[in-house]
N, C-alpha and C positions, 0 to 999 in steps of 0.2 A: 567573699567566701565567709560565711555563716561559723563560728566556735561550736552551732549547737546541732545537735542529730534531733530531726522529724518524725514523728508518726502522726500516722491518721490511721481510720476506723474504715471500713467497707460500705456503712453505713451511710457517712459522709458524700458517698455518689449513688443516687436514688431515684427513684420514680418522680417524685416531686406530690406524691399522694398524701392530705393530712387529711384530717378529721374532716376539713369544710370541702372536700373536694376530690376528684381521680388523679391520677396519675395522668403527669401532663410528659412525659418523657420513659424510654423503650427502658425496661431490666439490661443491667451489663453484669455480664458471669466475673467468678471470682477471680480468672489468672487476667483475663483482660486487667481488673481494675489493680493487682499485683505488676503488670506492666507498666502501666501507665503511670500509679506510685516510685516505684523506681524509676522512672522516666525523669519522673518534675524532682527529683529528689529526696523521696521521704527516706528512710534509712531502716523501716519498722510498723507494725501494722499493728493496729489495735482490735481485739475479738470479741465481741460478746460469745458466748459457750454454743449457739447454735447459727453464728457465723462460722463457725471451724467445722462444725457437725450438726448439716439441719436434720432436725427431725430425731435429735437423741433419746427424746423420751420410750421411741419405738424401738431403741434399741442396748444392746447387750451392753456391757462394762468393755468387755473385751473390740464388741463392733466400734464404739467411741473413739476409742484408743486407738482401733488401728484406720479409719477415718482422719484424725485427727495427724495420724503421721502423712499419711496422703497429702494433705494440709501444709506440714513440714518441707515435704519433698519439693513443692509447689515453690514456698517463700525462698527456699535455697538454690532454685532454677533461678531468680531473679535477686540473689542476693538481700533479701530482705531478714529483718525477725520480727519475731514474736513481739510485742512488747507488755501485753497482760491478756488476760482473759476473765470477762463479766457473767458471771450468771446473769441471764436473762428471765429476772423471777415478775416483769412485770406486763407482761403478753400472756399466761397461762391461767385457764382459769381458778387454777387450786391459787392463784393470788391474786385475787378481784381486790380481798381484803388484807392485801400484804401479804410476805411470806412468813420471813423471821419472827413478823408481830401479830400473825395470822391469830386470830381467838381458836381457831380450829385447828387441833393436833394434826391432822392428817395434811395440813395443806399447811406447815410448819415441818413434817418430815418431809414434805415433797421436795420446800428449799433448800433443805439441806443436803438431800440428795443432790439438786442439781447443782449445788454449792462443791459437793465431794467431784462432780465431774467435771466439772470448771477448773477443778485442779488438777485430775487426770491431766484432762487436755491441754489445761497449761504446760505440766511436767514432756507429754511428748514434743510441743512445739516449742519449747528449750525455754520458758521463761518462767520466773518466780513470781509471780506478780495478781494475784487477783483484787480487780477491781469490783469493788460494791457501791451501784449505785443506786439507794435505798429509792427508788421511787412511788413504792407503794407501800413503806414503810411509817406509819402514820395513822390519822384517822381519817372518816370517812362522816364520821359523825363523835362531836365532841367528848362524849359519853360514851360510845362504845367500848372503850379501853382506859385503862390505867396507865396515865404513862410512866411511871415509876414502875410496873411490871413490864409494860414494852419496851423501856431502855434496859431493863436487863435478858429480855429475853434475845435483843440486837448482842448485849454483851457473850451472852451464852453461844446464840451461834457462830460469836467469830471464835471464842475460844476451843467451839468444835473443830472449824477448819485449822488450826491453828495445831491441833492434838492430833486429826487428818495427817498432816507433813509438816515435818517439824523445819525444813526449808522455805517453806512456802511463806510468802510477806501477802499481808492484807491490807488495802488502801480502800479509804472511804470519800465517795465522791459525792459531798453533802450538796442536798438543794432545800430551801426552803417549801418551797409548795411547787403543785401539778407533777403529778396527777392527783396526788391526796391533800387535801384541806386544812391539815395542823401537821406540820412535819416531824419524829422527834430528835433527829438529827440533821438540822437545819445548816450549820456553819460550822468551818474550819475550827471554829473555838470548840461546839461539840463533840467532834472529830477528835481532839485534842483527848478531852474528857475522857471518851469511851475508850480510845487507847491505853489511856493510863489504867484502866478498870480491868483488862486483860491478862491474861496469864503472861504472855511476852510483849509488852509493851511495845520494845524495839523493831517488833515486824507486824506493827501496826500504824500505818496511818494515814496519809490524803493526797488527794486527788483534788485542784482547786480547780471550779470552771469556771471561766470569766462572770460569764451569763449568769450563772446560780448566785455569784456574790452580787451584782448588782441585782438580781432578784430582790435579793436580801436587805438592799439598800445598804450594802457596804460597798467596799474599793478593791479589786481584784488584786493590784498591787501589795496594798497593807494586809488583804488574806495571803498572799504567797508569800510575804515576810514572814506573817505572825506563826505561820507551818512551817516554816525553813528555819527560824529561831529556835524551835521545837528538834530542828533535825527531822522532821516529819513530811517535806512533800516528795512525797516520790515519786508522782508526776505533774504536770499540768494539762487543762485542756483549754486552749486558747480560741476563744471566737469576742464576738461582740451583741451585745443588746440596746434595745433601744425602750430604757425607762423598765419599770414595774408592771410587764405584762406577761403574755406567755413565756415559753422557754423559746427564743426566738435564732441561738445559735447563726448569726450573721457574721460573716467576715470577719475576721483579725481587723480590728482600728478601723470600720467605715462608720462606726458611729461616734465613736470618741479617739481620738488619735493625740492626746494626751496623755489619757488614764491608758491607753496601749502602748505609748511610749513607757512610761512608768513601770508596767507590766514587765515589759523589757530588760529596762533599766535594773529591776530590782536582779531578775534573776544575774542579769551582767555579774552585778557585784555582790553576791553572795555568791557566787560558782556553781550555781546549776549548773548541772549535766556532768562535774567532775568527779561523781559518783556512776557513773553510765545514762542518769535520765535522760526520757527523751521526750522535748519539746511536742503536746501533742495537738491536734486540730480538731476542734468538733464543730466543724461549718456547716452547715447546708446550703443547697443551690438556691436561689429563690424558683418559684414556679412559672415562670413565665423563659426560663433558661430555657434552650433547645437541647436535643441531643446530641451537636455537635461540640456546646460547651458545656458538657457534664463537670469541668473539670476546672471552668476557670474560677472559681469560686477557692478552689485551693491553691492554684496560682496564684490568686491575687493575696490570699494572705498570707504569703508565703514572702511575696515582693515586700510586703507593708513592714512583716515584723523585719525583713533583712534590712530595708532601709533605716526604720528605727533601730535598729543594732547599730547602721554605722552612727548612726545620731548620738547615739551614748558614747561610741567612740571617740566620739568628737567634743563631749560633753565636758567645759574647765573647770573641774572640781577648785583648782587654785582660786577664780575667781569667785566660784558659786558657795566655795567657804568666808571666803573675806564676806559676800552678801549676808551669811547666814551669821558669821559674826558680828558683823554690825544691825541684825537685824532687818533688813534692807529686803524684804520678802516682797516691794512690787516688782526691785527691779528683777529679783530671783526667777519671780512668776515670769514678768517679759523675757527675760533672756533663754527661758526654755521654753516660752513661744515662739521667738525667734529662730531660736534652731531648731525646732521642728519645723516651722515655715522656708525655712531655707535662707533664712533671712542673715545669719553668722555664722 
């Protein structure tokens, strides 16, 4: 039995359609896949702002809101929650060129807007939490922007949402690149940064995803430290990558199950989740999935990180200080490949 509470995204179970290709598996509506989370155990559901209400831009303040309780009524049939809600500013065309960093006023109100309804909908489906994940916040071409006026104009818009609801917490879920080509809020250490530069500090700050820190060619573990030292992560989103390439969102630990134990580990002993957070999944299926296994892709990371939980359980600090006292870091190294291998 798991210490930590689950969410995932709706996102997470999909067509299997990218850029190079169709959709290789049928659409699943929203309470099926509310089902089915509660089923394998998540505890909480993650929203982009037109997962909750598609098609918001066509509609009123008041139609939003009461959509989004609709939404509400749903996760409460299956005992689920809320656990944040995304503007979704990087599928519209007013953000080919970013929103927040947009050079064009009109398509820097438009983020904002849909920034102010992100929070709406958050406040009806009962959670504090908007995530930002800057993904076309950056450039497009070297030259097109100042980044010294695009990090403050990121700064100005949180501090709008922020003056927006004075309840409301903002988390930033840095990636270094894709979709845009120089990012300007690339890592947790930036993230850090722009919080501090805020009007309320304290209800600002990160979102680490695995994938994005090794993007980055850092260590997902030492990014969820270096944010939780901060008092700053207030949530996670756990998958896996494989190297310096796309955003590839693969499994919890199928490609490194070390650095996933680690992952683990860290949050173990810093007391994630004793503040409410919750554990979250940003997997995708691979494409060659059927649509009878839409779903094991979240089982399976779900199996990886529980059994790495017990591994940390099991992990002899007594012994693994005497190593690090004496210095003794091959045998450190092997004896925590050993028990991940199931070898002690």
């Amino acid at each position: 039995m798991s210490q930590f509470k689950f969410s995932v995204g709706p996102w997470n179970v999909h067509t299997g359609a990218d850029s190079y290709g169709p959709a290789t598996r049928s659409e699943i509506d929203l309470e099926t896949k509310f089902a089915k989370f509660a089923e394998l155990g998540f505890s909480a559901v993650q929203f982009h702002d037109d997962d909750a209400v598609p098609g918001l831009n066509n509609m009123t303040e008041e139609e939003i809101k009461a959509h989004a309780r609709q939404v509400k009524a749903l996760l409460d049939k299956y005992n689920l929650k809320a656990e944040f809600v995304a503007p979704r500013l990087w599928m519209d065309p007013h953000t080919q060129d970013g929103g927040y960093m947009s050079t064009s006023q009109e398509d820097r109100e438009f983020a904002m807007w849909r920034s102010y309804r992100s929070i709406d909908i958050a406040k009806e489906l009962g959670t504090d939490l908007i995530v930002l994940w800057l993904a076309r916040e950056g450039t497009l071409c070297a030259e097109s922007k100042n980044p010294t006026w695009a990090t403050r104009q990121l700064i100005d818009a949180i501090n709008k949402m922020l003056e927006y609801d004075d309840q409301i917490r903002i988390c930033i879920e840095p990636k270094p690149n894709e979709p845009i080509d120089r990012s300007i809020c690339g890592t947790m250490g930036h993230v850090m940064a722009v919080s501090a530069a805020t009007i309320d500090p304290k209800r600002v700050g990160g979102n680490l995803e695995s994938a994005h820190a090794i993007l980055a060619g850092l260590d997902p573990a030492n990014e969820i430290g270096f944010a939780m030292a901060f008092g700053k992560l207030f949530t996670v989103h756990l998958n896996d990558q494989n190297s310096i390439r796309y955003d590839q969102d693969k499994s919890f630990g199928v490609e490194n199950l070390r650095a996933a134990f680690n992952q683990v580990k860290v949050l173990v002993e810093n007391h994630y989740g004793d503040k409410g957070e919750y554990v979250g999944l940003d997997v995708k299926a691979m494409r060659t999935t059927s649509d009878a296994d839409s779903y094991e892709h979240l089982k399976n990371s779900l199996e990886v990180f529980r059994a790495l939980e017990e591994k940390v359980a099991r992990y002899d600090y007594d012994y693994a200080n005497k190593l690090i006292a004496a210095r003794k870091f091959e045998q450190l190294e092997m004896y925590t490949m050993n028990l991940i291998m199931g070898l002690v």
